[in-house]
Each structure stands twice: as structure tokens, then as C-alpha cells.
C-alpha positions in Angstrom: 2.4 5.2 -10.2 2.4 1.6 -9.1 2.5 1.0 -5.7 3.3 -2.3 -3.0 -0.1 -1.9 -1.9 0.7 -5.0 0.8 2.2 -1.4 2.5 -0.3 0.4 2.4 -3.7 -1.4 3.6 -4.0 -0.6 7.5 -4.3 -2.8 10.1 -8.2 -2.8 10.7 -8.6 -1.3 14.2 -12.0 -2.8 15.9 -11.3 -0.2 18.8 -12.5 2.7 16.6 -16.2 3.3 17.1 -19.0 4.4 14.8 -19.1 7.9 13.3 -21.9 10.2 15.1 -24.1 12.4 13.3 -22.7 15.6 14.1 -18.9 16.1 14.7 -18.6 19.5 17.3 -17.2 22.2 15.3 -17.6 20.2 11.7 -20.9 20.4 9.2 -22.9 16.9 9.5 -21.8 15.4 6.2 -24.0 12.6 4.4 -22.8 10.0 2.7 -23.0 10.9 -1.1 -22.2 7.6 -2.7 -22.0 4.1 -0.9 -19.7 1.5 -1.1 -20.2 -1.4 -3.1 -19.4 -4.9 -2.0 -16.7 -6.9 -4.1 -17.1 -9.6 -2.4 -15.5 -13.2 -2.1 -14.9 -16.2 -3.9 -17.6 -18.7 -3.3 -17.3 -20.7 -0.4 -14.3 -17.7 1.3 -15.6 -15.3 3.8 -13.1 -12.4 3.9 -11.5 -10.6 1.2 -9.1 -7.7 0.3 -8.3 -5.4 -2.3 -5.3 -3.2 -2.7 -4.5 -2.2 -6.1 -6.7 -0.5 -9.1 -5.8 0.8 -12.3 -6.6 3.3 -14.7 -9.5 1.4 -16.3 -10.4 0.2 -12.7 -9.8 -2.9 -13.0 -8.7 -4.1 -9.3 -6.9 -7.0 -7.7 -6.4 -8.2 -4.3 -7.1 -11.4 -2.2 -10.2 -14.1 -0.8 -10.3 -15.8 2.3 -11.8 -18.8 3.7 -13.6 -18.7 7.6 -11.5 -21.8 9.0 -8.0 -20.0 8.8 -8.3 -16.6 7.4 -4.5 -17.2 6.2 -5.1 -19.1 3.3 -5.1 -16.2 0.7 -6.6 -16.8 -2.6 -5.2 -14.4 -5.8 -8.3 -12.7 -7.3 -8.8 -10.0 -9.9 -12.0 -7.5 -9.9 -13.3 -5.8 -13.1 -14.5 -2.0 -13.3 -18.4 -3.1 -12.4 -17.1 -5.4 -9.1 -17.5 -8.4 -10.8 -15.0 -11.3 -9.1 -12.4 -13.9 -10.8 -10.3 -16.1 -9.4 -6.8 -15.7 -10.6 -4.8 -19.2 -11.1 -1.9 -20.6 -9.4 1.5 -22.4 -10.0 -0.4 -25.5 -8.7 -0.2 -24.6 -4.9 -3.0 -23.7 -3.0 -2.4 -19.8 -1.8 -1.4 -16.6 -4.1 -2.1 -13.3 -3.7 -2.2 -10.4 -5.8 -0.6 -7.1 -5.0 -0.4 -4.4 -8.1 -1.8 -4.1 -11.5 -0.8 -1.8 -14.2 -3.0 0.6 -16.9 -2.6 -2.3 -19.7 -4.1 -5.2 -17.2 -1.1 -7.4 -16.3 -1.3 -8.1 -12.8 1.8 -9.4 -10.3 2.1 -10.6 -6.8 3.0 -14.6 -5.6 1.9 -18.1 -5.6 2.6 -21.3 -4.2 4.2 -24.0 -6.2 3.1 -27.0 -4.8 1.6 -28.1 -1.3 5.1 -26.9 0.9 4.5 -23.5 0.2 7.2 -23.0 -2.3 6.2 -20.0 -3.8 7.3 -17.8 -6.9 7.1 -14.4 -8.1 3.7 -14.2 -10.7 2.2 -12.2 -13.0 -1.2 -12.3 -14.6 -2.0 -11.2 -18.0 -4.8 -9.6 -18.9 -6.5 -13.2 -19.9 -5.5 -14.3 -16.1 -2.9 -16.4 -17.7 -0.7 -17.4 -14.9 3.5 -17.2 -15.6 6.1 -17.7 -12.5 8.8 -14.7 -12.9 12.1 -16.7 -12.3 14.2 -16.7 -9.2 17.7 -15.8 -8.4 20.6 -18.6 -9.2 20.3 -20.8 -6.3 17.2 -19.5 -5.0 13.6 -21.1 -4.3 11.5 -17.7 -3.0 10.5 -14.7 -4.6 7.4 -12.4 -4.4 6.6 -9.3 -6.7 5.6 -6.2 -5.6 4.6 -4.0 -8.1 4.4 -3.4 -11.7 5.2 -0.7 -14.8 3.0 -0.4 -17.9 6.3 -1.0 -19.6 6.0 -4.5 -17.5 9.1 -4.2 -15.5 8.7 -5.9 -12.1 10.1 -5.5 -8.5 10.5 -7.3 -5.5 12.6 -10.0 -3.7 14.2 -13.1 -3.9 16.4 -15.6 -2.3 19.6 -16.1 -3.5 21.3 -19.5 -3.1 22.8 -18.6 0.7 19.3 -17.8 2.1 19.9 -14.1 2.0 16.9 -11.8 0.3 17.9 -9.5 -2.2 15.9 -6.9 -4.2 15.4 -7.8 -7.3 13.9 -6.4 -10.6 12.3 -8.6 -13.5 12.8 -6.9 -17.0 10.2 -6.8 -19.3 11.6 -9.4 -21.1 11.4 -11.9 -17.6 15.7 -11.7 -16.9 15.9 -10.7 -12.9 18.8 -8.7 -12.1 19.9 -8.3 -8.5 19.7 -5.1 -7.1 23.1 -3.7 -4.7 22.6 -4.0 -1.0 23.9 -2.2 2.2 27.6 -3.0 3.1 27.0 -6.0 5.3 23.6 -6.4 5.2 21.2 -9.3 4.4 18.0 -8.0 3.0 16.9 -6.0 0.5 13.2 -5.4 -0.6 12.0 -3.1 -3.6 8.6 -1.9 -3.4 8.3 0.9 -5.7 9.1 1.8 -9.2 8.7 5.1 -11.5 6.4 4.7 -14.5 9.9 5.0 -16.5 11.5 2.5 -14.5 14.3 4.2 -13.6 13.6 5.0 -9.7 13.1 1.7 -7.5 12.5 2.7 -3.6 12.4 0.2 -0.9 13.8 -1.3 2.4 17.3 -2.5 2.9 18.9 -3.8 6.1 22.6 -3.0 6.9 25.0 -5.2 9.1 23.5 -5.0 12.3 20.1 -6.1 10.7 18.9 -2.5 11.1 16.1 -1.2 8.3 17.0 1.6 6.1 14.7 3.6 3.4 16.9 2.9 -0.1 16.4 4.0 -3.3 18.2 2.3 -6.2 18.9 3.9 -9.7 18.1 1.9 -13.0 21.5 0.0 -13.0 20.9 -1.0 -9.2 23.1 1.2 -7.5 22.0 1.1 -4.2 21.4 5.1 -2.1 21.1 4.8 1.6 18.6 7.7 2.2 18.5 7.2 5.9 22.2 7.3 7.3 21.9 8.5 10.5 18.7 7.0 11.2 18.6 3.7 10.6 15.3 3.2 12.1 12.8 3.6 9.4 10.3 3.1 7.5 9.0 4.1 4.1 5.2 3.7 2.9 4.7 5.5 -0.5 7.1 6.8 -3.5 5.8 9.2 -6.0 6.9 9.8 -9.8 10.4 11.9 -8.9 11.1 9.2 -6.6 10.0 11.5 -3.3 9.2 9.0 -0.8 7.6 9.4 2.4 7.4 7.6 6.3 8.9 8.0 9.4 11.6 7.9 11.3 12.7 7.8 14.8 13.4 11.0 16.8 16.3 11.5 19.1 14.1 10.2 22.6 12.5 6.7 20.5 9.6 8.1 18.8 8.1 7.5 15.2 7.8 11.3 13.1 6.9 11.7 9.8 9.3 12.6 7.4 9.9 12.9 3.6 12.7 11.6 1.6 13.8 14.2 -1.1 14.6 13.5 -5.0 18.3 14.6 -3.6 18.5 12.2 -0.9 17.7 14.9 2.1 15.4 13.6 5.1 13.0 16.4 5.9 11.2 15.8 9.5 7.4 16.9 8.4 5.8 18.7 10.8 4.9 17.3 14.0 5.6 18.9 17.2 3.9 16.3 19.5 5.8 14.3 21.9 3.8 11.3 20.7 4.2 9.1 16.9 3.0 10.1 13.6 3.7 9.3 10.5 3.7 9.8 6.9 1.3 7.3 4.7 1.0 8.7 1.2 2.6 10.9 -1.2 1.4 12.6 -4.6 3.1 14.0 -7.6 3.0 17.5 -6.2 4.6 16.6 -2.8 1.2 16.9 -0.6 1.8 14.4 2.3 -1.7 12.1 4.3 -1.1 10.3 7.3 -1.8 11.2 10.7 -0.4 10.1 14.3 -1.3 10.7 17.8 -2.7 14.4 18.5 -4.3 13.3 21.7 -3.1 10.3 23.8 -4.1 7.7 22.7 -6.2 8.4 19.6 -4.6 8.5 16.2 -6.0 11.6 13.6 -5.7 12.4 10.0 -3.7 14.6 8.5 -1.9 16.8 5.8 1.5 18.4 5.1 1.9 20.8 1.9 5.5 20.7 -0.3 6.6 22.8 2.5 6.1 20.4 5.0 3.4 22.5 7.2 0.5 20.2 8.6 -3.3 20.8 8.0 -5.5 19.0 10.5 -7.9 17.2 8.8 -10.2 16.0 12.7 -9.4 16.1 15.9 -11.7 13.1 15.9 -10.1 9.4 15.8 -9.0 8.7 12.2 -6.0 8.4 9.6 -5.4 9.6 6.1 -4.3 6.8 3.8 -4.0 7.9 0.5 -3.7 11.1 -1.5 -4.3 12.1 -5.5 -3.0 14.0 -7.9 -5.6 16.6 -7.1 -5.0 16.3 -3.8 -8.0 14.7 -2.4 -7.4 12.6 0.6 -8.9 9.4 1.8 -9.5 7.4 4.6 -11.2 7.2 7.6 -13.2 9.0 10.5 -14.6 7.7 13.8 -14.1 4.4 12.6 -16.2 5.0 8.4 -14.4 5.3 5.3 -13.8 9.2 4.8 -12.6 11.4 2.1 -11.2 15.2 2.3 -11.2 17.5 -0.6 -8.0 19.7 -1.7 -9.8 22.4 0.4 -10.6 20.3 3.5 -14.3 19.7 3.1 -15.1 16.5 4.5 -17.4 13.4 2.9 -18.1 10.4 5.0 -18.1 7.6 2.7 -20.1 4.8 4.0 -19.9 1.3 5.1 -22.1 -1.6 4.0 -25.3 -1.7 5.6 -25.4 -3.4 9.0 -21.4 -2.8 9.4 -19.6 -0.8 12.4 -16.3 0.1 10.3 -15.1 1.0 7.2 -11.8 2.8 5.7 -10.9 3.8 2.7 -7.5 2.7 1.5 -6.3 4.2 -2.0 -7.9 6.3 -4.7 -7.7 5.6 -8.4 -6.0 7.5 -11.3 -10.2 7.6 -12.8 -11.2 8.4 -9.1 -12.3 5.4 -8.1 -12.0 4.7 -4.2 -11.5 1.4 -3.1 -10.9 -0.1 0.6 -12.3 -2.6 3.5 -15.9 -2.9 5.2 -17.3 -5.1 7.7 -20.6 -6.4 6.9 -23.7 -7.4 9.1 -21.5 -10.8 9.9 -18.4 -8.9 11.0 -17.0 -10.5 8.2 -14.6 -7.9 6.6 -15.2 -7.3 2.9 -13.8 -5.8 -0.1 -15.3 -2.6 -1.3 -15.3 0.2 -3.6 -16.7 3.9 -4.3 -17.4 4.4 -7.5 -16.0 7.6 -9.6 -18.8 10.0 -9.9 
């Protein structure tokens, strides 16, 4: 399933601390494989990945010190080692999905304004700007079929954004938008290409979780709550997130193939939400158990929560086989389909680690700091 994996990759908290060596009530668990740096273009300092495919190949971004804004597009192959992916001729791109057959999409800058296109790499790293919308001078891609259809947005000649899919064959259509609204973002797609999930705004500016069928017809999956959010779609087009509850707070919640909102289990006054979904409707994500700390969690297809810790943490991700990933007291973590925990690592000398997705091959890939506090790429190998 390809995935807008800008959605996905947490916000890095420095507040969490380091893992202990014994968790009350939990077997010590040792590290069984540890993470191996991607690390940056030369002369960049920080970098990010958020996409791997089947082969696992991955994709992501490179940093510089002196702003930490100016992203550079870069492409990882299956033994870490780094390429720089090219631009339209501007200097920032980034990458954001890649698909089984290697062709990789995300944005670039034009030119030294920061006019910036939709892209896509091929498997060569040849560079090739997917066109905008009549009128239009901004687009950005999201993610990507093996088939090579594309999704995203784009600016149509009145300055509104629009979602937009590219066909194979590089013709963007316009997807259908909210009566009265003004933006429209598609971040998902099936592997067939026929479900597109995503964000669109209605006329009071207000966001909505929207899925759109292959000939654009826009659904409205969040009616009466126009407050949400969506992070992840699977296969059948299920897509999870949260929503707001009737006194203001965020609560997890799943989207049904038929359109019905289903609140996931969470009867804490306080937020949670829904991060991650899988082909057999198994739910991560987390939210605040105690005051003030967030932990990871589970729901099964029937919506009922497993708690993953009580300890500070979040689950990110979740595979077909229902192993869960993410983090722990501030290290990258991963929970079986059973619950048994295995602390993942960070690189040596570092305070923090998460893991952020899992790979189709069961490769694990995510963020560490390193002895600089310089935050890295990294990934787990698949045993």
C-alpha cells in the first residue's frame, strides 16, 4: 500500500527520556538487532526517511546545520547506501513514497523562488516534473501505485488547492471537492487505483476525512464532525484517525469501507488517536492514558484496545502480520501480534529513537539521534 509518509513521521519529542532496564511489571528486553545509520549527504547534518518498498529500497530527505529547512530529495538502497536524487533546477525537493518497481515521487523546486512541481524519480533517479493544473504554478505528490498512478495537490489558476491524480500516462485530472470549499489534498491510493483517501475542507474552511472513487467523485466520510483528521488508509480503503468528541477532545476512530465512523475504543477524558491501519483492520496509535504522558496502543477489527505500556510511548505503524512499531520511554520499540515487546535500539551515544513504519520484507525504518544530537536516518534490518 503506498502511503503519504510526510503523515506519518512524528514530531520528535525531546521530553521523552531514556528507556530503563527493567519496566515494573514487563520482562527486561534486549535489543536484538540495532539500527543502522543512513546517514546524510555530505556536508548536511540531519536527515529523514519515510518511505520503503518491497525490495527495500527507501527514500526520504538531507539537511544542512545552518537552516535545517533546506530539504534535499534523497533515495537509500536495501544496504543503506545514500544518493542524492536531482532537482527541476531549484535548490530543495524532497521525497515522500516509492513504489515495488522503484519509481519514486514527492516535490522540487523549479528555480531559486521556490516554484516547485510535483516529481517523480525513476529507478535511474532520472528526474521528470508531473504537470500542473491549467493556470496553476504548485503541486506536490504524495504517494505512488506500482501501476504509476500518482496523487496529491495542485493549484488551479484562482489560487485554490485541489486534489489531483496523475495517470500513468502523466494527464492530471482534478479530483471533486466539498460544496464550497477550497482545498482538497489526496494522500492515499489502493494498489488498484481505484480508492484515493485524503483531506478536504468545506465552506467554512473546516477539514473533513474524504475518500474519492476512481472517477473523482468526492465521499464526505465525516459529516457531522467536521473536525478531523486522517493518518493511514489500507487496501479496502478503511482509513483511520481521530475525531473530535462532543466536549473538544481528539478520539480515535476508524472510517469504514461503507463510509460509517466507528469511535475506537477510548474511554479517557483525555486525546488519543489512531496512527496506522493494516489489511486486517488491526489499529496502532496511542493517546493520553495518564495526564500528561502519551502510550501505545492497539484496537482489533472490533474496535477493543490492547495496551501495549503504561510507560510513555506511541505506536506508529502496524503490518500485515500485525506487528507493531514504534517507540517506548523515548527508544525505537516493536510489539509482536501477541504483545511481546523488543526494544529496538538507538545509535550509540544517542538519547532517542522511534521507529516509524515497517516494510512489506520486514524492514523497519525510522529516526535516531546520534552522539551530536544530530537526528539521523535509520533502519532495522529484516532478520
Amino acid at each position: 500500500m503506498s502511503h503519504e509518509l510526510s503523515r506519518r513521521v512524528l514530531a520528535l519529542g525531546m521530553s521523552l527520556v531514556a528507556l530503563p532496564l527493567i519496566v515494573p511489571g514487563v520482562a527486561a528486553a534486549v535489543p536484538a538487532i540495532a539500527p543502522v545509520d543512513l546517514g546524510t549527504l555530505p556536508g548536511d547534518q540531519f536527515s529523514q526517511v519515510v518511505a520503503i518498498n518491497g525490495a527495500g529500497v527507501m527514500v526520504g530527505s538531507s539537511t544542512p546545520l545552518e537552516t535545517q529547512i533546506k530539504d534535499h530529495a534523497v533515495k537509500w538502497d536495501a544496504r543503506g547506501r545514500i544518493t542524492a536524487l536531482p532537482t527541476l533546477g531549484g535548490e530543495q525537493s524532497n521525497a515522500v513514497d516509492i513504489n515495488d518497481r522503484g519509481v519514486a515521487v514527492g516535490w522540487a523546486h523549479k528555480d531559486a523562488n521556490w516554484n516547485q512541481a510535483a516529481v517523480k524519480w525513476a529507478p535511474d533517479n532520472t528526474v521528470t516534473a508531473l504537470p500542473y493544473l491549467a493556470g496553476g504554478d504548485y503541486a506536490t505528490a504524495n504517494a505512488i501505485t506500482d501501476s504509476g498512478i500518482v496523487v496529491g495537490s495542485a493549484r488551479a489558476a484562482n489560487g485554490t488547492i485541489h486534489a489531483v491524480r496523475w495517470n500513468p500516462d502523466g494527464k492530471v485530472v482534478e479530483l471533486g471537492g466539498l460544496p464550497g470549499g477550497e482545498y482538497g489534498n489526496a494522500q492515499w491510493i489502493s494498489e488498484n487505483g481505484r480508492i484515493i483517501g485524503g483531506t478536504a475542507a468545506d465552506a467554512e474552511g473546516r477539514h473533513h476525512v474524504v475518500r474519492w472513487n476512481h472517477a473523482g467523485v468526492i465521499t464526505d466520510l465525516s459529516p457531522g464532525n467536521p473536525r478531523s483528521t486522517g493518518n493511514d488508509m489500507n487496501e479496502a480503503g478503511v482509513i483511520v484517525g481521530s475525531a473530535t468528541d462532543p466536549i473538544g477532545n481528539q478520539k480515535p476512530v476508524r472510517w469504514e469501507r461503507d463510509g460509517r465512523m466507528t469511535w475506537l475504543d477510548w474511554p479517557e477524558r483525555d486525546s488519543g488517536w489512531a496512527n496506522a491501519v493494516n489489511e486486517a483492520g488491526v489499529v496502532a496509535g496511542g493517546g493520553n492514558l495518564v495526564f500528561g504522558t502519551d502510550s501505545p496502543v492497539k484496537w482489533n477489527r472490533a474496535g477493543t484496545r490492547t495496551t501495549l505500556s503504561t510507560e510513555r510511548g506511541l505506536g506508529n505503524d502496524v503490518d500485515r502480520a500485525g506487528t507493531i512499531v514504534g517507540l517506548e520511554n523515548g527508544i525505537a520499540t516493536k510489539w509482536d501480534a501477541r504483545g511481546t515487546r523488543t526494544v529496538l535500539g538507538a545509535l550509540p551515544g544517542s538519547e532517542y529513537s522511534s521507529a516509524t513504519r515497517v516494510g512489506t520484507n520486514g524492514t523497519i525504518i525510522g529516526t535516531s539521534d546520534n552522539e551530536n544530537r544530530r537526528w539521523h536516518a535509520v533502519y532495522w534490518p529484516a532478520k
